[in-house]
C-alpha positions, -999 to 999 in steps of 0.1 A, spaced: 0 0 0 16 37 -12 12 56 16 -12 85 17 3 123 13 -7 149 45 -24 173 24 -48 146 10 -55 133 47 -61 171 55 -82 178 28 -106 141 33 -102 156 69 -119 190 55 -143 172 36 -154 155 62 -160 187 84 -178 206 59 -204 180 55 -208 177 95 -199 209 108 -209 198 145 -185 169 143 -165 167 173 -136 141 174 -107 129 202 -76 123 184 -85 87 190 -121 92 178 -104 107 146 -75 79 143 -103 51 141 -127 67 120 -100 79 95 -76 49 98 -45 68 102 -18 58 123 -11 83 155 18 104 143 -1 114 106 -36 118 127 -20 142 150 3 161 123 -27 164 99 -50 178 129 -28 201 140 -18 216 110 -53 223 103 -54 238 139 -27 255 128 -43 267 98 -72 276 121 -99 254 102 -98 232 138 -100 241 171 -87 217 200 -111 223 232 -100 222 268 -113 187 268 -93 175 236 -121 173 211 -117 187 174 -139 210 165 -142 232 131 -133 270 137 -166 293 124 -159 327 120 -182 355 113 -183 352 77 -194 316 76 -221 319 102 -234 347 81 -231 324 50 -252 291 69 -275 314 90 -289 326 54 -302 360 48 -294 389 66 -322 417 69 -309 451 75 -323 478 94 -335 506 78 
């Protein structure tokens, strides 16, 4: 078996997120459900921490960053005041 690059482990990582944005996941939790050994698991979550797409919670858990722009963008239409 070729082993699998970090970037495409991030990205099926990414995908993953984007279709369950509430996913929270242990690095265990994300080992098992990923199949990835320990070392590329926690390189590949913490670069995306890194590239703040995750944030790690006080109790360990993996959790996709939302900022302003993509609440906005899944909350749907805004109405101004005026």
């Amino acid at each position: 078996m070729e082993p699998v690059a970090l970037e495409e482990i991030k990205t099926l990582i990414q995908m993953e997120y984007h279709e369950l944005p509430a996913l929270s996941l242990t690095l265990w939790q994300a080992q098992r459900l990923w199949n990835l050994s320990d070392e590329l698991c926690e390189r590949a979550l913490q670069s995306l921490v890194s590239e703040k797409f995750l944030v790690m919670t006080p109790s360990g858990r993996f959790i996709r960053r939302h900022d302003r722009r993509s609440r906005a963008a899944s909350s749907g239409p805004v109405a101004l005041a005026g």
